[in-house]
Structures are given as C-alpha cells and as structure tokens.
SEBA-451978 format. One record per residue (C-alpha): y, z, x; residue number from 1; residue in three letters. Coordinates in steps of 0.05 Angstrom, whole numbers, plus 5000, padded with zeros to 4 digits. Each point is the difference from the previous one (the first is absolute). Last residue first. Layout:
// residues N
{{Y; Z; X}; NUM; Ala};
...
This chain:
// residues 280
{{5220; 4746; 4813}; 280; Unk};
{{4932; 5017; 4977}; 279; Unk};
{{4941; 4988; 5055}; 278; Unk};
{{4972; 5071; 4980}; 277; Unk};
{{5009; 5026; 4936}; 276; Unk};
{{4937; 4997; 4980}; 275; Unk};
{{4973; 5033; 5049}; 274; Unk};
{{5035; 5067; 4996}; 273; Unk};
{{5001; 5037; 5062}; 272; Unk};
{{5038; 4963; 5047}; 271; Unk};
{{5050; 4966; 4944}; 270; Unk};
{{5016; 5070; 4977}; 269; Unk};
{{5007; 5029; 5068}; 268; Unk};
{{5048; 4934; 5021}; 267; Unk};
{{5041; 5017; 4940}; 266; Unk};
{{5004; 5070; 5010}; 265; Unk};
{{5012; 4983; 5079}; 264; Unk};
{{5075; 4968; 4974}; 263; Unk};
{{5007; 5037; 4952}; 262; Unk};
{{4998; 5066; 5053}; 261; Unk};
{{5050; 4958; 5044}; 260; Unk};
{{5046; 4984; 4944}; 259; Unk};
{{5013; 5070; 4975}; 258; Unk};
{{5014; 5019; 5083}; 257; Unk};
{{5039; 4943; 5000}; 256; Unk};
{{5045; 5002; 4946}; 255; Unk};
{{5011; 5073; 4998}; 254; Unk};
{{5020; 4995; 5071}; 253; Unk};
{{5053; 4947; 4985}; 252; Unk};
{{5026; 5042; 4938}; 251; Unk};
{{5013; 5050; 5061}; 250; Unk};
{{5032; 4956; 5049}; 249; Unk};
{{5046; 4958; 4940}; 248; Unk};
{{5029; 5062; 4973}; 247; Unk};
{{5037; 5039; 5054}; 246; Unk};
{{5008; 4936; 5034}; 245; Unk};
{{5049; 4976; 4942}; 244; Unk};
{{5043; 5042; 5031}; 243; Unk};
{{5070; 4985; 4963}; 242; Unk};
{{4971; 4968; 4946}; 241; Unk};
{{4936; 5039; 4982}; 240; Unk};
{{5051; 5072; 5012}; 239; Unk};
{{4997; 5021; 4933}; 238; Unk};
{{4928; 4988; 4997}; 237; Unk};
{{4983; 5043; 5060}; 236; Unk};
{{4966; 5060; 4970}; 235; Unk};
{{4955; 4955; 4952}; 234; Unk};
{{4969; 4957; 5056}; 233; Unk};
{{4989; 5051; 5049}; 232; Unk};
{{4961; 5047; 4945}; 231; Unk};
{{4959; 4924; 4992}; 230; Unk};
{{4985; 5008; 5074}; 229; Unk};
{{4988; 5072; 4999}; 228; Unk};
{{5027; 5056; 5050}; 227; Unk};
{{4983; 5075; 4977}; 226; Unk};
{{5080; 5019; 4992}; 225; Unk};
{{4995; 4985; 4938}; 224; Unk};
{{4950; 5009; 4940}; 223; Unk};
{{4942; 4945; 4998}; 222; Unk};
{{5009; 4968; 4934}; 221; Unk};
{{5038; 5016; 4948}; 220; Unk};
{{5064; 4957; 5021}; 219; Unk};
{{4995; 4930; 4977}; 218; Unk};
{{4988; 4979; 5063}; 217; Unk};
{{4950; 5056; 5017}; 216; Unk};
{{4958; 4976; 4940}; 215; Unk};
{{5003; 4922; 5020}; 214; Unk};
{{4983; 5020; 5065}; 213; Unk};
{{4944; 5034; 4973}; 212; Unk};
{{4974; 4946; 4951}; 211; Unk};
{{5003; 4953; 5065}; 210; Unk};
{{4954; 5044; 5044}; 209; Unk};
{{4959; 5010; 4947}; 208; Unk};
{{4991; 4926; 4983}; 207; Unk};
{{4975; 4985; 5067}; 206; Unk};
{{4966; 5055; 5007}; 205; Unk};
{{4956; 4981; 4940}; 204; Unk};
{{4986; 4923; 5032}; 203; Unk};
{{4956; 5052; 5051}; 202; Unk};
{{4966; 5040; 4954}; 201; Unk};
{{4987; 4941; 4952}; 200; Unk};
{{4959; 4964; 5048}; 199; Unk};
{{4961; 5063; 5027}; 198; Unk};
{{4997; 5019; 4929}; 197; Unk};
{{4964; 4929; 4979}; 196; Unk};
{{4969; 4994; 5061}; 195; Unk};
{{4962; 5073; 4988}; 194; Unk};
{{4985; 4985; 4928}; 193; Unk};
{{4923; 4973; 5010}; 192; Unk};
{{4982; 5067; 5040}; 191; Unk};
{{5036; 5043; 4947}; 190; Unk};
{{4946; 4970; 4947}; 189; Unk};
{{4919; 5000; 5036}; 188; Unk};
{{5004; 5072; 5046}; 187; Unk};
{{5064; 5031; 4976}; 186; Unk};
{{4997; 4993; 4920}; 185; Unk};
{{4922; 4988; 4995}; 184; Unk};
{{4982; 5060; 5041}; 183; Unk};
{{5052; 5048; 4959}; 182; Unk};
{{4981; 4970; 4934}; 181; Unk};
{{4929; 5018; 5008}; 180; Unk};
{{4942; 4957; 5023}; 179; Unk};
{{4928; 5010; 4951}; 178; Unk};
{{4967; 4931; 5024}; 177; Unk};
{{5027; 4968; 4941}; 176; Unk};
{{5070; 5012; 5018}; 175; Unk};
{{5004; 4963; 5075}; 174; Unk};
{{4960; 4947; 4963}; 173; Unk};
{{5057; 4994; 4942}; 172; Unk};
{{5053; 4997; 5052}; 171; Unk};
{{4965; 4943; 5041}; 170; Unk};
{{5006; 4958; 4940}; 169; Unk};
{{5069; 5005; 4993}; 168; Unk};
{{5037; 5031; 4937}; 167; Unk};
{{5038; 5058; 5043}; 166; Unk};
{{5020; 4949; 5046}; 165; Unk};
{{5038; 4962; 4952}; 164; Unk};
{{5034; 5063; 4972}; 163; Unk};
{{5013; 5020; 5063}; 162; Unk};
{{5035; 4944; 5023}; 161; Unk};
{{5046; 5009; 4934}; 160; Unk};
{{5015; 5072; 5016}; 159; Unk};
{{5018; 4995; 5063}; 158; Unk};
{{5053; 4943; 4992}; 157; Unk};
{{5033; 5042; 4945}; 156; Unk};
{{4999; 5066; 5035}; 155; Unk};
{{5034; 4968; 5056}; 154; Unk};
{{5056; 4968; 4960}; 153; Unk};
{{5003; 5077; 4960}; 152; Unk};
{{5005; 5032; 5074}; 151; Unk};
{{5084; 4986; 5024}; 150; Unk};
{{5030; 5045; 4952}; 149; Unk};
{{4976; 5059; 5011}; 148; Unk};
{{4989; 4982; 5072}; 147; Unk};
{{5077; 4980; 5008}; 146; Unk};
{{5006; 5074; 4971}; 145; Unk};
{{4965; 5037; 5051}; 144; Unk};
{{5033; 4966; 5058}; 143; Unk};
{{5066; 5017; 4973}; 142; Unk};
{{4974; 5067; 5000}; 141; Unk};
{{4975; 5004; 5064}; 140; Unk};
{{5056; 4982; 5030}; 139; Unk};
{{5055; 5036; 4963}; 138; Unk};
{{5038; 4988; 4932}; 137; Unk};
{{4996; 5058; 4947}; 136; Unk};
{{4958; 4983; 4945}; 135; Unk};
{{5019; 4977; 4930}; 134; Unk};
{{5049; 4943; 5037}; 133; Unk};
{{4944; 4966; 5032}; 132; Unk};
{{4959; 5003; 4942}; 131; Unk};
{{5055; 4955; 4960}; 130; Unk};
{{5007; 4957; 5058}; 129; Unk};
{{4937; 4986; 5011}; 128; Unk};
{{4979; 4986; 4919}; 127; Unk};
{{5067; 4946; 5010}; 126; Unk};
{{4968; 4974; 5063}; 125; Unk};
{{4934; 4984; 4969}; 124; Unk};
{{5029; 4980; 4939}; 123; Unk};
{{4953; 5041; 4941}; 122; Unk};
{{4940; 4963; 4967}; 121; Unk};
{{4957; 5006; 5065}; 120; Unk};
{{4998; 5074; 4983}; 119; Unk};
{{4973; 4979; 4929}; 118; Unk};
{{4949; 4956; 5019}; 117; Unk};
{{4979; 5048; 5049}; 116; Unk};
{{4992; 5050; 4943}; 115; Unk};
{{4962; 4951; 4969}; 114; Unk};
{{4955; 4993; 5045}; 113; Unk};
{{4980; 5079; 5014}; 112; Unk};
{{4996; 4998; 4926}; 111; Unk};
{{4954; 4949; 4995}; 110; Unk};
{{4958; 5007; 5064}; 109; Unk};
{{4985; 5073; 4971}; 108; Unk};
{{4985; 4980; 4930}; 107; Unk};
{{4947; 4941; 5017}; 106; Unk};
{{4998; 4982; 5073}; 105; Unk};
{{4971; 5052; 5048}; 104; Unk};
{{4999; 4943; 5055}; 103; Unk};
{{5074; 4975; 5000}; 102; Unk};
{{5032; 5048; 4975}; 101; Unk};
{{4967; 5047; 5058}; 100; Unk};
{{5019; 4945; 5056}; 99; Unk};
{{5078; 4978; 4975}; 98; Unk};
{{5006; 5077; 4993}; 97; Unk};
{{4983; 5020; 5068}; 96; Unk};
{{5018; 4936; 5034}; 95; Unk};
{{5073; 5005; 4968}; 94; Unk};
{{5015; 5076; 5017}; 93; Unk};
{{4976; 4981; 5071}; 92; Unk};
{{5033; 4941; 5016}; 91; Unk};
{{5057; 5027; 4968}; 90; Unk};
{{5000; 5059; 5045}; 89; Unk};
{{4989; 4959; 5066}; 88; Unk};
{{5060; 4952; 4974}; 87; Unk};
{{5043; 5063; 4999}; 86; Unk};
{{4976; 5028; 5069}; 85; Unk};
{{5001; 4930; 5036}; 84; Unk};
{{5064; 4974; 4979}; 83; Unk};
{{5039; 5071; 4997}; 82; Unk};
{{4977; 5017; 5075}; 81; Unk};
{{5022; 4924; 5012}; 80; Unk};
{{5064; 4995; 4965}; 79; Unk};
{{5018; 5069; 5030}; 78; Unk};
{{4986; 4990; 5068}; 77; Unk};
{{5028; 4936; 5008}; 76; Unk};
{{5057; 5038; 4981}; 75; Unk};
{{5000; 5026; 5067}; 74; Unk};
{{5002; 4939; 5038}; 73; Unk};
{{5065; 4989; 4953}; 72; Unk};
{{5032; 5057; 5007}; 71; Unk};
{{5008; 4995; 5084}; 70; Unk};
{{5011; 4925; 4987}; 69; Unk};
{{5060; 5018; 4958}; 68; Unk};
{{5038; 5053; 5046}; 67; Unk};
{{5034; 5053; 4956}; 66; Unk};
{{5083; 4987; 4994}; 65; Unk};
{{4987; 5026; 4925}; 64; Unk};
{{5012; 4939; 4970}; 63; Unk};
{{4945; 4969; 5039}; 62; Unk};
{{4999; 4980; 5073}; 61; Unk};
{{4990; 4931; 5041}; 60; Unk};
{{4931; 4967; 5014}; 59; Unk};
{{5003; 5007; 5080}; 58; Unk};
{{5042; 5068; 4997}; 57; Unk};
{{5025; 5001; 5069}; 56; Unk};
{{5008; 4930; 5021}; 55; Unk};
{{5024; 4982; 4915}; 54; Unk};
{{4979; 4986; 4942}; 53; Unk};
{{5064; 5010; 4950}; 52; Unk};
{{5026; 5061; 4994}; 51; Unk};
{{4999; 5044; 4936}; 50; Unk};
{{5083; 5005; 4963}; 49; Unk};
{{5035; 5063; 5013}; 48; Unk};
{{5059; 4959; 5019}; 47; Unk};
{{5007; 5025; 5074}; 46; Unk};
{{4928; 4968; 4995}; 45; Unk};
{{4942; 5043; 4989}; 44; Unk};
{{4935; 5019; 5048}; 43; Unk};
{{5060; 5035; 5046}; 42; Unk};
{{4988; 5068; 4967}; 41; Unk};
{{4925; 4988; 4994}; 40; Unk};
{{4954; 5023; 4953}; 39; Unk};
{{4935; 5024; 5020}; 38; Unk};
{{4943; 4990; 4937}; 37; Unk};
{{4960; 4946; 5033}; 36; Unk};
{{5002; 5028; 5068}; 35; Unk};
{{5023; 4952; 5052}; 34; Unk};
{{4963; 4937; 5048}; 33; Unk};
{{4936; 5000; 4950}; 32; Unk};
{{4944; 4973; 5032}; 31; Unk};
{{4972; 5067; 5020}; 30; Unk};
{{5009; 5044; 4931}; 29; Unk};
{{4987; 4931; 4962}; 28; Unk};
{{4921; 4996; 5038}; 27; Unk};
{{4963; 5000; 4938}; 26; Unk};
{{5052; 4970; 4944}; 25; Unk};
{{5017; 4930; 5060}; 24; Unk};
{{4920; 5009; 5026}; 23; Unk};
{{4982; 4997; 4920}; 22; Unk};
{{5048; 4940; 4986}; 21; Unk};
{{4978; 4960; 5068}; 20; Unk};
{{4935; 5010; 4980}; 19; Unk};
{{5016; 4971; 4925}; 18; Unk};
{{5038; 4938; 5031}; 17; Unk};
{{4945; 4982; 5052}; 16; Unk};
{{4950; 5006; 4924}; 15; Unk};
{{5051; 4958; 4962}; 14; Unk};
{{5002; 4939; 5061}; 13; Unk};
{{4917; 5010; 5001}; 12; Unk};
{{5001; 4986; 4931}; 11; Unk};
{{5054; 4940; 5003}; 10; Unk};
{{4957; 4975; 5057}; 9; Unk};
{{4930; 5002; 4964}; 8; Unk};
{{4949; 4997; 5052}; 7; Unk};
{{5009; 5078; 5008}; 6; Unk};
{{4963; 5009; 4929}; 5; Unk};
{{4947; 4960; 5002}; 4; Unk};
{{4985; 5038; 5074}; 3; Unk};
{{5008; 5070; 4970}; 2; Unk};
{{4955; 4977; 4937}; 1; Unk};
C-alpha cells in the first residue's frame, strides 16, 4: 500500500507537507526565533500599526507588536492537536454507533439512525457554533464540539457497510457455528471497515482543521493568547489593508495543511478501494 501510495506525486507532495506541519507544531519551542506571547515595544510602528516582514521579524508582527512566525509555528499546534483529537472522537462515536445500528438492526438501528438523521438535519457550523457558545471556549472543548458535530457523516458510512456485511454469506457461517456478537463484530466486521476509517480519518482532519479556524474566526474558538491560525485571522481584521500579511500567512497555512491531508485522503481512498482506482 506504502509503495501505491508514494508513486502518487500529489500524495507524496501532501504527506512532505504533513511532516513538515508536525516537525513545524513539534519542534515550535526551537524553530521559533521569540516567544509567541512576548510583545515587543519596538514590534509597532511610531503609529501603533504591526510591521511589515522584516530582518528581525521575518513574517512581520501582529497588532500586538508580537512576532508572526513565532505564533504561527505554534498555532500549528492547535489546528493539529484539535485535528487529530476531534476527528479521533468522531471516528469513534461514529464507528460505534454506525457498527451496533448496523448489525442489531430492528429497534436499536432505528433509533440510533434516526437520531443521526436528525443531527445531520442541523448546519454543521451553525449546531458548532451554538455548542461552542454553551461551553466555555478552550482546547479541549473546541475539540469536543467539532466531534459532536463532526461523527453523524461517519456514522452514516458505517452503518450502511455494515448492513451489507451483516447479510453476507460468511456472516451466517460465523453464526451457525455458535459465534457471538463480540467475535463477529471485531474478528469478521471491523476488519472489513478499517480502509473506510483509515480513509475517513485522514480527509476528517482536513475538515477539522477548517471548521476550527472557522470557529476561532468568528470568535468562539480557541480563547486568546493560545496562538491559532483562524484566532490570527479574526484579531487582525481591522488591520487586512494595512498588513495584509497578518492575514494572508495564516489563511495560507490553513490552506495547505487542509490541502495536504485531501490531498493523501484522496490517494488513500483510491489505494484502498478498487474501484476507484484509475478515476481522474
């Protein structure tokens, strides 16, 4: 699968991007030339205005007179700690009830179903919102809610494989030779799902990462001064004509790092499912 995967070049161009991402949130208290949260008498003009990039500050300061590439290898941070952990927990949530709806059936895949149907009936970023603003904004939370919102898709493409597993041949021997639910479920069902979450898991980040700059932009996200691209985005609007840098590094960053998981999503999807292979 590794070597399918590397003779792909926009796959292998996602997958240089994603190291450099995780080296850029792993190694930010090295790379970084200041402290993220230090701010700087002579990081402002005489104006008060942030500079532009400069020998000293190579991407320019914020509002704040706080050096910009110092935040942003540290929101790199954020968007992934909140891309991995909330798309984990949806994964989860959504395999869990996507699998028992889909085997039990009857009353239990019903109304595990039709809840679904009716989480999936809300906006996804309108049902964030509203459950960002219950709870007090902080990592973990925002995290938290982008899984809450983020698992009904997941549960939907589980429980349709299952279903069509559940009625397989193989399935019925597995039962008549006295196999319980437990054996069935992770030795002859989860096995047949694992490219499907694998694939999912890693298109998920993609829209985590976006949902929570979208979140931080709008200002009940990730609560200041923990640095955040899309926390970047919203603090500097007043300023996106005067130092347009202030915006344009960060939503660059979002860009790439959402693009680079699509990117090896995609290639994933066409690795492991062969009937999408040869597709455009």
């Amino acid at each position: 699968m590794l070597r399918q995967l590397f003779r792909k070049r926009l796959a292998l161009f996602g997958l240089i991007m994603i190291i450099g991402f995780l080296v850029a949130a792993l190694f930010a208290p090295l790379l970084s030339p200041h402290s993220p949260y230090k701010q700087f008498f002579d990081g402002l003009t005489i104006q008060g205005a942030p500079l532009s990039p400069n020998e000293r500050f190579l991407l320019g300061t914020d509002l704040l007179g706080r050096d910009l590439l110092s935040r942003l290898l540290y929101g790199a941070r954020t968007s992934l700690i909140i891309g991995v952990a909330a798309n984990g927990a949806a994964l989860f949530i959504g395999a869990t009830l996507g699998i028992i709806a889909g085997y039990a059936q009857g009353w239990t895949g019903a109304v595990i179903m039709r809840f679904t149907d009716l989480m999936m009936a809300f906006p996804a970023l309108l049902l964030a919102i509203s459950l960002a603003a219950i709870f007090a904004p902080s990592l973990w939370i925002v995290a938290l809610v982008i899984a809450l919102v983020n698992w009904v898709q997941v549960a939907r493409v589980i429980y349709s494989q299952t279903v069509s597993l559940t009625a397989r041949e193989y399935i019925e021997a597995a039962r008549s030779i006295g196999a319980g639910w437990p054996r069935i479920l992770f030795f002859h069902i989860l096995p047949h799902l694992w490219p499907t979450l694998l694939v999912w898991g890693t298109l998920g980040i993609a829209t985590t990462v976006l949902l929570e700059a979208t979140l931080s932009f709008l200002g009940i996200g990730v609560r200041p001064p923990i640095p955040s691209w899309g926390g970047i985005i919203y603090e500097s609007q007043s300023y996106f004509l005067d130092a347009p840098w202030l915006v344009f590094f960060p939503g660059l960053c979002i860009m790439f790092l959402s693009l680079s998981f699509n990117l090896v999503g995609d290639a994933l999807r066409d690795v492991l499912d062969p009937t999408q292979r040869g597709r455009g």
